[in-house]
LOVEX-715016 format. One record per residue (C-alpha): residue number from 1; residue in three letters; chain; x, y, z. Coordinates in steps of 0.001 Angstrom, whole numbers. Layout:
<rs>
   nr  rest  kette     east    north       up
  NUM   ALA      A        X        Y        Z
...
</rs>
This chain:
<rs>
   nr  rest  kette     east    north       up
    1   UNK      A     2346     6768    19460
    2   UNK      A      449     8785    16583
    3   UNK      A    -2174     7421    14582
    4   UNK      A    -1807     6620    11168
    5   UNK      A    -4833     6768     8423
    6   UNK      A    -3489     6052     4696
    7   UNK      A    -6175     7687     3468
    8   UNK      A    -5392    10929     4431
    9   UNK      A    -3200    12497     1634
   10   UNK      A    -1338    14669     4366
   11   UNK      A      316    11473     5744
   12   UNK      A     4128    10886     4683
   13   UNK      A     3930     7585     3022
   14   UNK      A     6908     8270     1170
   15   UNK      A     9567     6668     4217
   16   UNK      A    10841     3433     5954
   17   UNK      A     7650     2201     7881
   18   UNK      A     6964     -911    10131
   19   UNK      A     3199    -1507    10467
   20   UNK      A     2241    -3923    13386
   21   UNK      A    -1037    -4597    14935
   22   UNK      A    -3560    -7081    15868
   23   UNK      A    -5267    -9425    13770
   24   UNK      A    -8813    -7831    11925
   25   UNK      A    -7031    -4294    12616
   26   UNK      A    -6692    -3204     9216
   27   UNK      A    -3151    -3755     8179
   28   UNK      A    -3843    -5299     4711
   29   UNK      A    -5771    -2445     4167
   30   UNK      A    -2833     -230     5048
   31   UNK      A     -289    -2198     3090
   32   UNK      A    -2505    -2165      406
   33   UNK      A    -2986     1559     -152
   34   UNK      A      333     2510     1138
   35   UNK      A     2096      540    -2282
   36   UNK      A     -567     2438    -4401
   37   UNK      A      -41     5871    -2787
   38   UNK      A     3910     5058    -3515
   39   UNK      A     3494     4278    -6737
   40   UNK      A      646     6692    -7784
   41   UNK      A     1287     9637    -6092
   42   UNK      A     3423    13028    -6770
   43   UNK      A     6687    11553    -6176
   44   UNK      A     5726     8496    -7501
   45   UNK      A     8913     8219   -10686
   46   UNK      A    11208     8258    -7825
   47   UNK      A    10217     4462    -6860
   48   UNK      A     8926     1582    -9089
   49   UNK      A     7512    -1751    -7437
   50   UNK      A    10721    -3000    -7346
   51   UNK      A    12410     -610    -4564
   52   UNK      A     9550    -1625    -2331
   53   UNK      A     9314    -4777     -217
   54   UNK      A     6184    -6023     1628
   55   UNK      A     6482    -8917     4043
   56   UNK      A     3821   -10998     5157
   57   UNK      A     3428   -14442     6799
   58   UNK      A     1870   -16512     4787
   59   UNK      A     1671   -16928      763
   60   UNK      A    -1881   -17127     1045
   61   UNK      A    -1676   -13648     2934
   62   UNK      A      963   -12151     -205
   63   UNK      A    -1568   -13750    -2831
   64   UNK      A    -4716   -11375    -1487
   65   UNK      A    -2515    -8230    -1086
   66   UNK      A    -1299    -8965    -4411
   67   UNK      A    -4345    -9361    -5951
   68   UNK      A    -5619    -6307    -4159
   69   UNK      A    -3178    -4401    -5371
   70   UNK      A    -3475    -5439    -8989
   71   UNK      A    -7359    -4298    -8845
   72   UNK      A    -6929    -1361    -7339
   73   UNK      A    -4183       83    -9909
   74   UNK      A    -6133    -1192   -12489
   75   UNK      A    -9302      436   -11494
   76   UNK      A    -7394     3723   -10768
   77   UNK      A    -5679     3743   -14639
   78   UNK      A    -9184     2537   -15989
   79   UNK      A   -10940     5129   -14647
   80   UNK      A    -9263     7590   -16790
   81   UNK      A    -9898     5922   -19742
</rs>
């Protein structure tokens, strides 16, 4: 199976994707940047938040990513300011 690093802008985030892994691996992480990249990046008025759907298991679990989310968009537009 190949690797997958979000962080490196070569990686095609724009596509279907099913990220599974152990617990403490790094998947909220992943989710986390993967929704930014989609909605930051060069193709990024092709998809709004509402094309994408994120499942997770619990709502304590959607409440962090969420949240995470939320703070890092807002850093990213504030630090244009």
């Amino acid at each position: 199976m190949k690797s997958f690093d979000v962080l490196d802008r070569k990686e095609e985030v724009f596509r279907h994707a099913i990220l599974e892994a152990s617990a403490g691996t790094g998947k909220t992480f992943a989710i986390e940047n993967i929704i930014v990249r989609l909605l930051l990046e060069e193709h990024a008025e092709q998809i709004s938040l509402s094309d994408i759907l994120v499942v997770t298991f619990t709502r304590a679990a959607t409440r962090e990513l969420k949240s995470r989310i939320h703070k890092d968009i807002y850093n990213i537009y504030h630090e244009y300011e």
